[in-house]
DRENPA-3360 file (N, C-alpha, C; in nm, 2 decimals, always signed):
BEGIN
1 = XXXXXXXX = +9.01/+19.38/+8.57/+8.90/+19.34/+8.48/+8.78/+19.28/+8.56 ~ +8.68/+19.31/+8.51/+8.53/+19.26/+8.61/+8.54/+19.15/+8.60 ~ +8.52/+19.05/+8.68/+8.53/+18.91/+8.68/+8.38/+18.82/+8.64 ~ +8.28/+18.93/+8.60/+8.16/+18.84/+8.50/+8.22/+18.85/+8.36 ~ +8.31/+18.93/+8.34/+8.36/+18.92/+8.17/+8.47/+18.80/+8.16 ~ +8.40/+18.75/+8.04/+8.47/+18.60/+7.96/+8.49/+18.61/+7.83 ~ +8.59/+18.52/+7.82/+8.65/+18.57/+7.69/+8.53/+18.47/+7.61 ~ +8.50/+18.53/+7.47/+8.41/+18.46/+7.41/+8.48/+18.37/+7.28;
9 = XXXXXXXX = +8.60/+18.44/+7.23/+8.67/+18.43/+7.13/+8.82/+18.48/+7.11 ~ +8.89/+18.47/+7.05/+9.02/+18.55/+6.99/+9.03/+18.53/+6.88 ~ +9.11/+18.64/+6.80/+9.14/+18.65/+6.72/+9.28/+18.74/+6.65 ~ +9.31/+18.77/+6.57/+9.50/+18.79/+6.53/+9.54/+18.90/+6.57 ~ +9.40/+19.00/+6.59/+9.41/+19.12/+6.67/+9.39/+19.18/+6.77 ~ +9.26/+19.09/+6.83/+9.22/+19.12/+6.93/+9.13/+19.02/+7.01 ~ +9.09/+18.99/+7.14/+9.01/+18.90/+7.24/+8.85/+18.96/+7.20 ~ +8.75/+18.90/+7.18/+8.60/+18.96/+7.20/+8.55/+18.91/+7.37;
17 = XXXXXXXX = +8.50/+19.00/+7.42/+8.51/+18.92/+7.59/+8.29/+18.96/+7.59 ~ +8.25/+18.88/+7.67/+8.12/+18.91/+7.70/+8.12/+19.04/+7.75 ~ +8.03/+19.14/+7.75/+8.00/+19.28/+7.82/+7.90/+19.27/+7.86 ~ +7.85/+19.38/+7.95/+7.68/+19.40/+8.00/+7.60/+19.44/+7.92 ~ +7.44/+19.37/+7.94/+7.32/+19.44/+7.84/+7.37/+19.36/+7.72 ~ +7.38/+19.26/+7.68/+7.38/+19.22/+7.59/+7.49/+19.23/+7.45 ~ +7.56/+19.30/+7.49/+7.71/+19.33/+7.45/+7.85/+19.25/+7.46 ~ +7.91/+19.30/+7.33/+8.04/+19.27/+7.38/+8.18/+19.34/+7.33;
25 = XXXXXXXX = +8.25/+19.31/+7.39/+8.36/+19.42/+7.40/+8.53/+19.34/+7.31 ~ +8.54/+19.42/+7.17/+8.67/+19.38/+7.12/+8.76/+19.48/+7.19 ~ +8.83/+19.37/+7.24/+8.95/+19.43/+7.32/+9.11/+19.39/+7.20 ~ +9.15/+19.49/+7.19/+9.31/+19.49/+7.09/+9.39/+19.45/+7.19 ~ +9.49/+19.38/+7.12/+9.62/+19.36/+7.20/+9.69/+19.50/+7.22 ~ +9.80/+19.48/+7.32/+9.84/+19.61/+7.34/+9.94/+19.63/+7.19 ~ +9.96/+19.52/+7.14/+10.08/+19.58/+7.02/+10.05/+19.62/+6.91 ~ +9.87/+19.63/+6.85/+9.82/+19.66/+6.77/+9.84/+19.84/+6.79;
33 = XXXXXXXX = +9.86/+19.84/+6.65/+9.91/+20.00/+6.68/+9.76/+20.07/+6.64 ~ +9.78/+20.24/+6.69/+9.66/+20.28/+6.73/+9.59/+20.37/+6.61 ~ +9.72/+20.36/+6.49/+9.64/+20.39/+6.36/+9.52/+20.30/+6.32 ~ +9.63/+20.19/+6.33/+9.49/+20.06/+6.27/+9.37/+20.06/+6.37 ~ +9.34/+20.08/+6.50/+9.25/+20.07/+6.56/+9.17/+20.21/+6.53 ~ +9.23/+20.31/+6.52/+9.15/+20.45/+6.46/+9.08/+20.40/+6.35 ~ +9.13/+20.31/+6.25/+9.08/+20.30/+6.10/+8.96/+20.21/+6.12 ~ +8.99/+20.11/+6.23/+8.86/+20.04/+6.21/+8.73/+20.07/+6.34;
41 = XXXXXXXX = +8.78/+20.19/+6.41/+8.67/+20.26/+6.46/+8.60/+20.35/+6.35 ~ +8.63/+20.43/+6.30/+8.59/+20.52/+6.21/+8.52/+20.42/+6.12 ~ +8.56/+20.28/+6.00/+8.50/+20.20/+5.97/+8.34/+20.17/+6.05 ~ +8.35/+20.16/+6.16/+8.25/+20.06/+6.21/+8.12/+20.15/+6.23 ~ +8.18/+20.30/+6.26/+8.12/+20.42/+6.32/+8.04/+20.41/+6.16 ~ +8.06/+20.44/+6.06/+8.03/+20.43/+5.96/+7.93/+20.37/+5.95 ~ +7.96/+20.22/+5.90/+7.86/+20.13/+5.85/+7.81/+20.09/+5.94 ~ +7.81/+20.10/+6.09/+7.69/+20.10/+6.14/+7.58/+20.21/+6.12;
49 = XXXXXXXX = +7.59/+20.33/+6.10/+7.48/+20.39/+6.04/+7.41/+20.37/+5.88 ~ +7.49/+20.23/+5.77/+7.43/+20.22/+5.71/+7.30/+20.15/+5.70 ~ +7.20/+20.10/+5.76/+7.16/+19.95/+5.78/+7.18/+19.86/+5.74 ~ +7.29/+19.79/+5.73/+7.35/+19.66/+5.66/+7.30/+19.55/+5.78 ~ +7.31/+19.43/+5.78/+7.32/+19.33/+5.89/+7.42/+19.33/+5.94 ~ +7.41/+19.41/+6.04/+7.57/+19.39/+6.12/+7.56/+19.45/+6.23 ~ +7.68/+19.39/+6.35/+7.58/+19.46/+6.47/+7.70/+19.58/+6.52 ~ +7.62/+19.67/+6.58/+7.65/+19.82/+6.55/+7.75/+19.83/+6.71;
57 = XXXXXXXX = +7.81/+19.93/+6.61/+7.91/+19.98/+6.72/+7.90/+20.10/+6.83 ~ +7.85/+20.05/+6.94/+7.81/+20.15/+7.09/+7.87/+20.23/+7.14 ~ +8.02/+20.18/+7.10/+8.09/+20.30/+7.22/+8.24/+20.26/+7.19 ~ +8.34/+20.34/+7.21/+8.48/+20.31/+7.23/+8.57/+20.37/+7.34 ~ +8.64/+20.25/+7.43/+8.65/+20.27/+7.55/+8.84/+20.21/+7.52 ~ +8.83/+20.26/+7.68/+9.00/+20.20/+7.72/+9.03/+20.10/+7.82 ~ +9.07/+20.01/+7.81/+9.05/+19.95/+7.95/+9.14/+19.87/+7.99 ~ +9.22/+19.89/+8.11/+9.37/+19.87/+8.15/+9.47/+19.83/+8.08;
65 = XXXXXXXX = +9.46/+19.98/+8.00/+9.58/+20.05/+7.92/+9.56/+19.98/+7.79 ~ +9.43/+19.88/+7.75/+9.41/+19.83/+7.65/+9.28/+19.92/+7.58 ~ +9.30/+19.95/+7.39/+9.18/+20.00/+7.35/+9.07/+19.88/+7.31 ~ +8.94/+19.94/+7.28/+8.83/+19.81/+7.27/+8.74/+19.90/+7.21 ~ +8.61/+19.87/+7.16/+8.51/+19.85/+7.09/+8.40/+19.76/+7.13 ~ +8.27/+19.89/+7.18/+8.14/+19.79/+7.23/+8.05/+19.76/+7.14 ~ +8.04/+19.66/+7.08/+7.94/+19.62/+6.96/+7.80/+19.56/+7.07 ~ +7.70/+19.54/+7.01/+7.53/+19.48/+6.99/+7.62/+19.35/+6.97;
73 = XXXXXXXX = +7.54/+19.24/+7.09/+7.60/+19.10/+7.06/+7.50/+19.06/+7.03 ~ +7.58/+18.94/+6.88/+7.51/+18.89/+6.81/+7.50/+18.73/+6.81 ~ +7.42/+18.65/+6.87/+7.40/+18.52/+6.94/+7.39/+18.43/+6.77 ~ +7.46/+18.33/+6.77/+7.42/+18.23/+6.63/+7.56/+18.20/+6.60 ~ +7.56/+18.09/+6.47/+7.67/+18.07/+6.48/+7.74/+18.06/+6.35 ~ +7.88/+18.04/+6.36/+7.93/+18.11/+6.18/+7.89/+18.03/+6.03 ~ +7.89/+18.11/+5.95/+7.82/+18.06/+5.81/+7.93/+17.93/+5.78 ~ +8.06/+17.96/+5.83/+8.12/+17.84/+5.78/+8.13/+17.70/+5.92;
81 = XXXXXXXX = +8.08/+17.71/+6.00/+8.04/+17.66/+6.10/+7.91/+17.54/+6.02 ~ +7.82/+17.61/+5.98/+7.70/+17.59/+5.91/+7.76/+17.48/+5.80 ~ +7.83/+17.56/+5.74/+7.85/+17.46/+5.60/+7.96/+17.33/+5.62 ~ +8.05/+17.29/+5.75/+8.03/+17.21/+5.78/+7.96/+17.11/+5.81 ~ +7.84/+17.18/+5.91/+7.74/+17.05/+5.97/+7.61/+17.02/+5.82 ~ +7.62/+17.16/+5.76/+7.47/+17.12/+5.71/+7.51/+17.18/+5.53 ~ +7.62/+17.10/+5.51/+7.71/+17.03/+5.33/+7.59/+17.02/+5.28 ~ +7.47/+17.00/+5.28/+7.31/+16.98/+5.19/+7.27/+17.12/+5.17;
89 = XXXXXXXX = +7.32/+17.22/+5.26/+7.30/+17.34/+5.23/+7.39/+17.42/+5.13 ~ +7.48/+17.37/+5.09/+7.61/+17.45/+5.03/+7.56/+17.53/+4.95 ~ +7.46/+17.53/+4.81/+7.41/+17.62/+4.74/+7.36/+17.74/+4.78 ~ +7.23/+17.67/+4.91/+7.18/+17.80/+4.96/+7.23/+17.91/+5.02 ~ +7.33/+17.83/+5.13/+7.42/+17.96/+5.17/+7.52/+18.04/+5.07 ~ +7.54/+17.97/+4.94/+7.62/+18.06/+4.87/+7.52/+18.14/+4.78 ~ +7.41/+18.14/+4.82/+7.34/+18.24/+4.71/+7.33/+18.33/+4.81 ~ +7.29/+18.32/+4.97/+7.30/+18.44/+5.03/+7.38/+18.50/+5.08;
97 = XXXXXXXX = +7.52/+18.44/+5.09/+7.62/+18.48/+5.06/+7.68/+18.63/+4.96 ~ +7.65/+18.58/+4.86/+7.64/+18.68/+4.71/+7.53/+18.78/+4.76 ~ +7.42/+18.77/+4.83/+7.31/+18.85/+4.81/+7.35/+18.99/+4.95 ~ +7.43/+18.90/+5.04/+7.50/+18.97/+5.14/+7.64/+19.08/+5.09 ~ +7.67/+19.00/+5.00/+7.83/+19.08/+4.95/+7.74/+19.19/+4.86 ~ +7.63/+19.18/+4.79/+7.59/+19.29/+4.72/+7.49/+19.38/+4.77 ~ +7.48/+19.35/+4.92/+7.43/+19.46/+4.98/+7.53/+19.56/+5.04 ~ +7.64/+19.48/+5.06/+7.78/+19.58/+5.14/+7.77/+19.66/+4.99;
105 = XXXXXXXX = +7.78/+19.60/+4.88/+7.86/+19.70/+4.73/+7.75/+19.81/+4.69 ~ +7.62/+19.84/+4.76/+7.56/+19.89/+4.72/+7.55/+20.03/+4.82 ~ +7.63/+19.99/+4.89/+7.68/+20.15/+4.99/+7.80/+20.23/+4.94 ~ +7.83/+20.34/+4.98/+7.89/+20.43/+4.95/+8.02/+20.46/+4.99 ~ +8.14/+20.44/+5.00/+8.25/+20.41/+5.07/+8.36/+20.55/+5.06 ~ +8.28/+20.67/+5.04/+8.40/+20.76/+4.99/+8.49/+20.84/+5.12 ~ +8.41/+20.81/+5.28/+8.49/+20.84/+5.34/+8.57/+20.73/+5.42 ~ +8.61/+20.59/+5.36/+8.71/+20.50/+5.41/+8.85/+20.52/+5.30;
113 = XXXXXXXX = +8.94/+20.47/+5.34/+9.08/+20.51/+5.29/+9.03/+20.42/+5.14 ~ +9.10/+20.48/+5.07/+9.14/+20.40/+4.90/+9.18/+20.31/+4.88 ~ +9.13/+20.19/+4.84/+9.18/+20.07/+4.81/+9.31/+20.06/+4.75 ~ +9.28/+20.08/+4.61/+9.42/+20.12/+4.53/+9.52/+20.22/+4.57 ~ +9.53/+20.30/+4.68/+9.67/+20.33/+4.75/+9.69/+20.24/+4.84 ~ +9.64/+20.17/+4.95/+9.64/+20.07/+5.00/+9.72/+19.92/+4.93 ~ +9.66/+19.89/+4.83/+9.68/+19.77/+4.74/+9.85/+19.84/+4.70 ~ +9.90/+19.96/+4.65/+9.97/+20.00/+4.57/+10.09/+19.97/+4.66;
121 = XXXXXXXX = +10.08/+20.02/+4.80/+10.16/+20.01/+4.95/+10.23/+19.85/+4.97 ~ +10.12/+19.78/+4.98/+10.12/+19.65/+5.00/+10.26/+19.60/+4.93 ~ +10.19/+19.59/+4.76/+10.25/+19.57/+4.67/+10.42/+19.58/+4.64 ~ +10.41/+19.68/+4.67/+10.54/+19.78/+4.68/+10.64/+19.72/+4.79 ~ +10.58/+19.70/+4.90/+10.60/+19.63/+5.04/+10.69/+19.50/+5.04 ~ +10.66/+19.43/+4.90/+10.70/+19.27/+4.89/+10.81/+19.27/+4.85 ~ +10.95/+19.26/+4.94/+11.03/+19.25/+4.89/+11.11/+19.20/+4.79 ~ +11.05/+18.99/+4.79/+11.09/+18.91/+4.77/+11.04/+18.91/+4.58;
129 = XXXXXXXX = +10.95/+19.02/+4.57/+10.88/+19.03/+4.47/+10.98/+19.06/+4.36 ~ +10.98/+18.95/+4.20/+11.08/+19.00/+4.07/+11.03/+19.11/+4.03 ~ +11.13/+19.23/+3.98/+11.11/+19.34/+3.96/+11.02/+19.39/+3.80 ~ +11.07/+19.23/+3.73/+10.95/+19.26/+3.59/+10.79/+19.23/+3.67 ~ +10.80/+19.12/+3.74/+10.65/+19.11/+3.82/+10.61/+19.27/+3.86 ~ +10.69/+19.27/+3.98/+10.65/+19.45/+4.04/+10.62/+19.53/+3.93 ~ +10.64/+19.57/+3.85/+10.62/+19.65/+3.75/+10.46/+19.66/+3.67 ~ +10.48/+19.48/+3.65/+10.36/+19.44/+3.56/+10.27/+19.44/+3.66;
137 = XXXXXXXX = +10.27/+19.48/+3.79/+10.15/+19.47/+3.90/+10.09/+19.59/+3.93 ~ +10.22/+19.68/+3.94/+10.18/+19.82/+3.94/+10.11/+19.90/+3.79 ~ +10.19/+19.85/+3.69/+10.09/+19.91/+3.57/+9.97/+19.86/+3.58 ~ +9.96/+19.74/+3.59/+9.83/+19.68/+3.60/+9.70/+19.80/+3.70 ~ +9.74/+19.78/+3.78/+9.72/+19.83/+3.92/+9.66/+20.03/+3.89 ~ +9.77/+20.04/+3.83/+9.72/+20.21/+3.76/+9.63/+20.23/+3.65 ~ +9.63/+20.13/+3.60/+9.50/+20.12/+3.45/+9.36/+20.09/+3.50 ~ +9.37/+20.05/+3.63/+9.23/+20.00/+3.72/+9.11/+20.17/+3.74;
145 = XXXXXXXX = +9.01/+20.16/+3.80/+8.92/+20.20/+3.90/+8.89/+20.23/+4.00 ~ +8.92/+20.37/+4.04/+8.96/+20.34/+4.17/+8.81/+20.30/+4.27 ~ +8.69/+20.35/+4.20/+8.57/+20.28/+4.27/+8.59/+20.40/+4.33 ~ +8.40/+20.35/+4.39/+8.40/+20.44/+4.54/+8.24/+20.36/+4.62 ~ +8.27/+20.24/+4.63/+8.18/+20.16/+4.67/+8.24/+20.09/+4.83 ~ +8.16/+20.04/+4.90/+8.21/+20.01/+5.05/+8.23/+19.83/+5.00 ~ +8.38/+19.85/+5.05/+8.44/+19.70/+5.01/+8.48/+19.65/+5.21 ~ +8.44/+19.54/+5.19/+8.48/+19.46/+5.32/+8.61/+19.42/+5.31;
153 = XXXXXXXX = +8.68/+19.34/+5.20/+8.80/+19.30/+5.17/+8.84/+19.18/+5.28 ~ +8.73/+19.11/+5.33/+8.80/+19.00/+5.41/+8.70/+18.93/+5.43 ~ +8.62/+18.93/+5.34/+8.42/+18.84/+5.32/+8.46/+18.69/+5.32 ~ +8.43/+18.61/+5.44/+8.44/+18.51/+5.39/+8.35/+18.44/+5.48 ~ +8.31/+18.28/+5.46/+8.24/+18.27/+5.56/+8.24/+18.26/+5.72 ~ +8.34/+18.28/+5.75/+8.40/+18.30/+5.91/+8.35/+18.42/+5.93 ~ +8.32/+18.53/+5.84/+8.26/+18.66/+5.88/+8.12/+18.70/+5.90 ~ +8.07/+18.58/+5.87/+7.91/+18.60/+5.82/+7.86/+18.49/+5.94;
161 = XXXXXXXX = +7.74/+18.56/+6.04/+7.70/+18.46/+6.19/+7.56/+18.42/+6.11 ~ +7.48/+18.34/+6.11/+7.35/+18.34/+6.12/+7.28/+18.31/+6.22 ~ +7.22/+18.35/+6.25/+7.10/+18.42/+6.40/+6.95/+18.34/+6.36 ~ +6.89/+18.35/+6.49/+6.79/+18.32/+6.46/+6.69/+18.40/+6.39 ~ +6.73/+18.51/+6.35/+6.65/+18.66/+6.26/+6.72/+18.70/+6.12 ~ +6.81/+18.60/+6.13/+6.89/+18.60/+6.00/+7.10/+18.65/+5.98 ~ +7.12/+18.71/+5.89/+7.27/+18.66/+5.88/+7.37/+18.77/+5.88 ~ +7.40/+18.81/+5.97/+7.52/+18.94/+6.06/+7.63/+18.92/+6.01;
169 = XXXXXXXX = +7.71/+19.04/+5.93/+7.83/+19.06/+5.86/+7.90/+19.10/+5.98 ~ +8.06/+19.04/+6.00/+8.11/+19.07/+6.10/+8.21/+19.17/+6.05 ~ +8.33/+19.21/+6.17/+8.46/+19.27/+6.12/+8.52/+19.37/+6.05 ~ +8.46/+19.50/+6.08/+8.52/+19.57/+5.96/+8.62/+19.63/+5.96 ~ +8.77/+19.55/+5.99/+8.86/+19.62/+6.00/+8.95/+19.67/+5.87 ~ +8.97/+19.62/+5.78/+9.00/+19.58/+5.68/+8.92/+19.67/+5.57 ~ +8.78/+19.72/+5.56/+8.74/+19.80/+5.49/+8.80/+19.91/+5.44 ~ +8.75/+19.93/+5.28/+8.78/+20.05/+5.25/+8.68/+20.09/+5.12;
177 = XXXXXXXX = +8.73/+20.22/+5.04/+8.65/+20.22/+4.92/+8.76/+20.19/+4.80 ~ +8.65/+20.12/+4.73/+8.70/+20.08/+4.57/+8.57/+20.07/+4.53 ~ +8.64/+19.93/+4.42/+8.52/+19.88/+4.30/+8.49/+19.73/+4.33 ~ +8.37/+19.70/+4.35/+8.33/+19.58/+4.39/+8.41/+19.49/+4.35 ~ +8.44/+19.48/+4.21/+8.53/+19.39/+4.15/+8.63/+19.36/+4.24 ~ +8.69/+19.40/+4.29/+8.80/+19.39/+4.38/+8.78/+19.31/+4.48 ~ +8.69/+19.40/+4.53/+8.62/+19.30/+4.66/+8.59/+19.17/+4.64 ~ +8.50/+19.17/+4.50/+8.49/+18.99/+4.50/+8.61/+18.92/+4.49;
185 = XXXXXXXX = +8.70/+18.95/+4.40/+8.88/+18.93/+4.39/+8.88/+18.85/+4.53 ~ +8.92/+18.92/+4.63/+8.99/+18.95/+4.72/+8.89/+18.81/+4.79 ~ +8.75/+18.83/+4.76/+8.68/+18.68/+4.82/+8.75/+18.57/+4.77 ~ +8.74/+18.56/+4.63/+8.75/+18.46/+4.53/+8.92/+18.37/+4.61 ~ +9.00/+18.49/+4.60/+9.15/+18.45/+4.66/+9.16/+18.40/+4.83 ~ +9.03/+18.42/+4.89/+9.00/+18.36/+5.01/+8.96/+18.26/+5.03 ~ +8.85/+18.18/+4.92/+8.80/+18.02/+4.95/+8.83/+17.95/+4.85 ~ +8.96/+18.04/+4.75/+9.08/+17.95/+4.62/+9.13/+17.87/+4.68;
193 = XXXXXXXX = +9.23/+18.02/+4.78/+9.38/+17.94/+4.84/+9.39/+17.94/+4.96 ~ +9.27/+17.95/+5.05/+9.29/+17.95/+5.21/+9.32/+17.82/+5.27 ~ +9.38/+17.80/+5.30/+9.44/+17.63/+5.35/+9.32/+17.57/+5.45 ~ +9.28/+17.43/+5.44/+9.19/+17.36/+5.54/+9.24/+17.34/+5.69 ~ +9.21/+17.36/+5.75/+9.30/+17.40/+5.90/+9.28/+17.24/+6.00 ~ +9.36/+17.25/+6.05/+9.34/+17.13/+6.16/+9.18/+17.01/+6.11 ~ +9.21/+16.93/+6.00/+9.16/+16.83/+5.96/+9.22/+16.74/+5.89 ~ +9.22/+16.59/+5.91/+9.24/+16.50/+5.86/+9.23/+16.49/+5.71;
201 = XXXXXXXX = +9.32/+16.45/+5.62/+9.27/+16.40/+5.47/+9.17/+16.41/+5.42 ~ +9.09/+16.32/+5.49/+8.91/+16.27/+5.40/+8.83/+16.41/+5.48 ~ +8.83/+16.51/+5.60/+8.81/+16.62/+5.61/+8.86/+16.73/+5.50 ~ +8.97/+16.76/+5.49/+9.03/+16.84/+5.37/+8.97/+16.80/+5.25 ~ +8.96/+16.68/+5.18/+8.91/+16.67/+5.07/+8.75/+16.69/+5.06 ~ +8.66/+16.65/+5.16/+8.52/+16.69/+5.16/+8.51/+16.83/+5.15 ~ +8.59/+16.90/+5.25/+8.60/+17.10/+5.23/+8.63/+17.13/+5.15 ~ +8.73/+17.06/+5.04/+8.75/+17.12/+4.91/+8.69/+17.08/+4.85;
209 = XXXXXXXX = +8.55/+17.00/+4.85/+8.50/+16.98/+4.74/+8.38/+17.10/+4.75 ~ +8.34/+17.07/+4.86/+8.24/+17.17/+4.95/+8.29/+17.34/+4.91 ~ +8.35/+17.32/+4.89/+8.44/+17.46/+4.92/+8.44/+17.53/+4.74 ~ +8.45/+17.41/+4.67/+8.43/+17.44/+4.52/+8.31/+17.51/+4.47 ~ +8.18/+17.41/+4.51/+8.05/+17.45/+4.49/+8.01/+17.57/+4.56 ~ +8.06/+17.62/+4.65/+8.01/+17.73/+4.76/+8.05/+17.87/+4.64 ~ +8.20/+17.84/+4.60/+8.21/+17.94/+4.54/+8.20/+17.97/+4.44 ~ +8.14/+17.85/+4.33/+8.07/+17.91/+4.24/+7.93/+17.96/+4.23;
217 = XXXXXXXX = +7.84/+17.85/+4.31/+7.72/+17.92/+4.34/+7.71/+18.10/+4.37 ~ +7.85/+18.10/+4.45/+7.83/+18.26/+4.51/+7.86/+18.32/+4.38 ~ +7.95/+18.28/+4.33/+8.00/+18.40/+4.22/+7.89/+18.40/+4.11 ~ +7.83/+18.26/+4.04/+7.71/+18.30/+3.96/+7.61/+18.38/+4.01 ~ +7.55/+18.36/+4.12/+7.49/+18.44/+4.19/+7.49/+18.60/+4.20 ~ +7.62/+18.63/+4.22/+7.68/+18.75/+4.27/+7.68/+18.86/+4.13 ~ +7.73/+18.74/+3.99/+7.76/+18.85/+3.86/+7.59/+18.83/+3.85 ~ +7.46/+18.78/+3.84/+7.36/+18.76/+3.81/+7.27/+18.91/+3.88;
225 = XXXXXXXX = +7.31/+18.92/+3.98/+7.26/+19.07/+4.08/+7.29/+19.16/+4.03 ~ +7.43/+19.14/+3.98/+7.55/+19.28/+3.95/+7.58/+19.26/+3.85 ~ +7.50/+19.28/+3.74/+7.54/+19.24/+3.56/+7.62/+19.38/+3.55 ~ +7.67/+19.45/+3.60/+7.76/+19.61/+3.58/+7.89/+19.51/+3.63 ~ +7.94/+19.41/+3.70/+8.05/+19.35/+3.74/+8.06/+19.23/+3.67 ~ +8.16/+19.23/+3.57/+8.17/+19.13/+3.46/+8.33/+19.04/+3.52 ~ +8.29/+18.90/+3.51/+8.44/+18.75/+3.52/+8.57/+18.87/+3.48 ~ +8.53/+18.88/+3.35/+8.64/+18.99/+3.30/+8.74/+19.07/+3.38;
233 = XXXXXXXX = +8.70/+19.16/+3.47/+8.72/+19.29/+3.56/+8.76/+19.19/+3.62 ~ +8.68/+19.10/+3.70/+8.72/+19.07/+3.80/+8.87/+18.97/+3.85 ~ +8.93/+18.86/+3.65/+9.03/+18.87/+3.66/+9.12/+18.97/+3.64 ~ +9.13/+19.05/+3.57/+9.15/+19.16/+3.63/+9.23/+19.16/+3.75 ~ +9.15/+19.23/+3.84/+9.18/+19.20/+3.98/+9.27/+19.11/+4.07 ~ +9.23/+19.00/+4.05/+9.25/+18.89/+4.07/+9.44/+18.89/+4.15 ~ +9.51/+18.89/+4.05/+9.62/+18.86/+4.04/+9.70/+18.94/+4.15 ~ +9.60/+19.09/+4.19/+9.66/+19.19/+4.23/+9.64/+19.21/+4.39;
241 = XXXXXXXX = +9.51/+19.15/+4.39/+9.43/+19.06/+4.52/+9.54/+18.97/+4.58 ~ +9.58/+18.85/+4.51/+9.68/+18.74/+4.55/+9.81/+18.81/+4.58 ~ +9.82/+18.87/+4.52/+9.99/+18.97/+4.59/+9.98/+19.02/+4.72 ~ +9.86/+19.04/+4.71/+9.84/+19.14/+4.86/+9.80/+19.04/+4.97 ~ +9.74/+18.93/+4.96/+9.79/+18.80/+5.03/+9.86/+18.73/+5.03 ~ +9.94/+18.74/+4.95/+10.11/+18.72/+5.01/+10.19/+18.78/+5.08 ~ +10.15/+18.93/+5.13/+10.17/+18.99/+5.23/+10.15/+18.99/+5.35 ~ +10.03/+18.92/+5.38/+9.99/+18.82/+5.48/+10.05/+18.74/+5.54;
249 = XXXXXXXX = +10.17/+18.64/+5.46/+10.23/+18.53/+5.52/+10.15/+18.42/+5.56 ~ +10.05/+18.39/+5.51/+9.98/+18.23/+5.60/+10.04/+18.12/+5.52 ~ +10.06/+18.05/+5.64/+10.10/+17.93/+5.63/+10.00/+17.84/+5.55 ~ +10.09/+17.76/+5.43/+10.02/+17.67/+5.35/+9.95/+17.74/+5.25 ~ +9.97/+17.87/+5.21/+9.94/+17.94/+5.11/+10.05/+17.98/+5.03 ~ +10.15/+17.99/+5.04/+10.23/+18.11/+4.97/+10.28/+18.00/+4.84 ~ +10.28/+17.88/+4.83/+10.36/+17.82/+4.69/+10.23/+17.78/+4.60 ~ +10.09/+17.80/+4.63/+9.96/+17.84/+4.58/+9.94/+17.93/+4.48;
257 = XXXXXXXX = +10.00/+18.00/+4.52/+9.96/+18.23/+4.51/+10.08/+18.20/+4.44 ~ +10.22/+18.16/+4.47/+10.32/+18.18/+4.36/+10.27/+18.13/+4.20 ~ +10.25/+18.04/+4.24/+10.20/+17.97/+4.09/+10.12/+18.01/+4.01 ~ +10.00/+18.06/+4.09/+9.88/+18.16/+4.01/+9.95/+18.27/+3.94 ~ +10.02/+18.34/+4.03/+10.10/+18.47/+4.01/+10.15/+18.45/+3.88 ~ +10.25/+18.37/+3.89/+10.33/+18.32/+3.74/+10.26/+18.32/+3.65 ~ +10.17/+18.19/+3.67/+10.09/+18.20/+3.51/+10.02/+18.32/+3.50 ~ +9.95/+18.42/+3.62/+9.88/+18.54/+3.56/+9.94/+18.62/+3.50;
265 = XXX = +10.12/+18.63/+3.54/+10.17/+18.76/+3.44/+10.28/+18.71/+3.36 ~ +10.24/+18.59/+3.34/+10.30/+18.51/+3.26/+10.48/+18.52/+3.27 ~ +10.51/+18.45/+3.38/+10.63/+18.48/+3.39/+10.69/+18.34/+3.41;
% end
């Protein structure tokens, strides 16, 4: 490996390392398999030609026996970074927040894989899952939409950098096409039940209060843009979103998601 390249970050799938010319290089671990890295090249190859904010993908390379991805580096720092230091801003970044989620919903997503086969897989997946639940997930689940809108499905503020020219959607691994509704779902069950990470009590409780306001501001915001995407739909969704984050396994979420689960299908 060149010895000017540094790691800039990690993450569950892969190292981001500095590159040349102002670049940088996601490098996969070797155990990430090479479907999933097919899916989220083809992803990136994508919406980088939509003009969304987001920085575009250059090239796909191999590099000692590891695959990678050369993105436009994007200097600034994370939206949830932000709403730590500057909590006086909470509203504002959730209105552009909303304004960012409905510029992704306003592209076209018919050549990324189907949400609802995807969700259906998952679902199906859960072993530990009661079989009247499974049922009432999948009927649910077949009465739906299948959409054909470009969903991110992992919007949260950790994904969103702001720059000095403004606010860069990161990540698209995870994309596919559906119905916005979903997508917001899929937000909504990200800054419900995502656990506060390495902070103290009186930390945790300022985040969750912080963390309340952020997401309603976004969501009034979000149905006010998108009067075609009604609360309604979006519980809906909701329930079907949290199953599929329990597939995930994160720690400090799963007796959260159980409980929602219950009362949503009333069990």
């Amino acid at each position: 490996m060149d010895p000017e390249m540094f790691i800039i970050a990690r993450g569950r799938t892969a190292e981001v390392l500095a590159w040349k010319n102002e670049q940088v290089l996601k490098l996969f671990y070797d155990w990430v398999s090479t479907e999933a890295i097919a899916r989220e090249t083809k992803a990136a190859w994508l919406v980088s030609a939509m003009g969304l904010p987001t920085p575009k993908l250059l090239a796909d390379v191999k590099l000692d026996g590891r695959y990678g991805l050369i993105y436009e580096r994007v200097v600034g720092t994370s939206l949830l970074t932000m709403l730590s230091v500057r909590p006086w801003l909470c509203v504002q970044y959730g209105r552009q927040f909303a304004e960012l989620h409905t510029a992704i919903h306003r592209q076209q997503g018919s050549e990324l894989p189907p949400l609802k086969t995807s969700l259906e897989s998952t679902i199906r997946g859960l072993k530990e899952l009661p079989k009247n639940l499974l049922k009432a997930a999948l009927n649910r689940l077949a009465s739906l939409p299948e959409g054909d809108k470009l969903c991110h499905l992992d919007f949260h503020p950790d994904q969103v950098m702001v720059t000095a020219s403004g606010q860069s959607i990161l990540d698209w691994m995870t994309a596919h096409c559906g119905p916005p509704a979903a997508d917001v779902a899929r937000t909504i069950v990200l800054l419900r039940f995502g656990p506060v990470l390495n902070a103290n009590w009186l930390m945790r409780m300022l985040a969750n209060s912080m963390r309340g306001i952020f997401l309603r501001t976004y969501l009034q915001h979000y149905l006010e843009l998108n009067p075609a995407v009604t609360p309604a739909i979006i519980d809906v969704w909701l329930p079907l979103l949290a199953l599929a984050r329990m597939a995930e396994d994160i720690p400090g979420e799963k007796g959260k998601l159980q409980a929602f689960l219950q009362k949503a299908f009333h069990q």
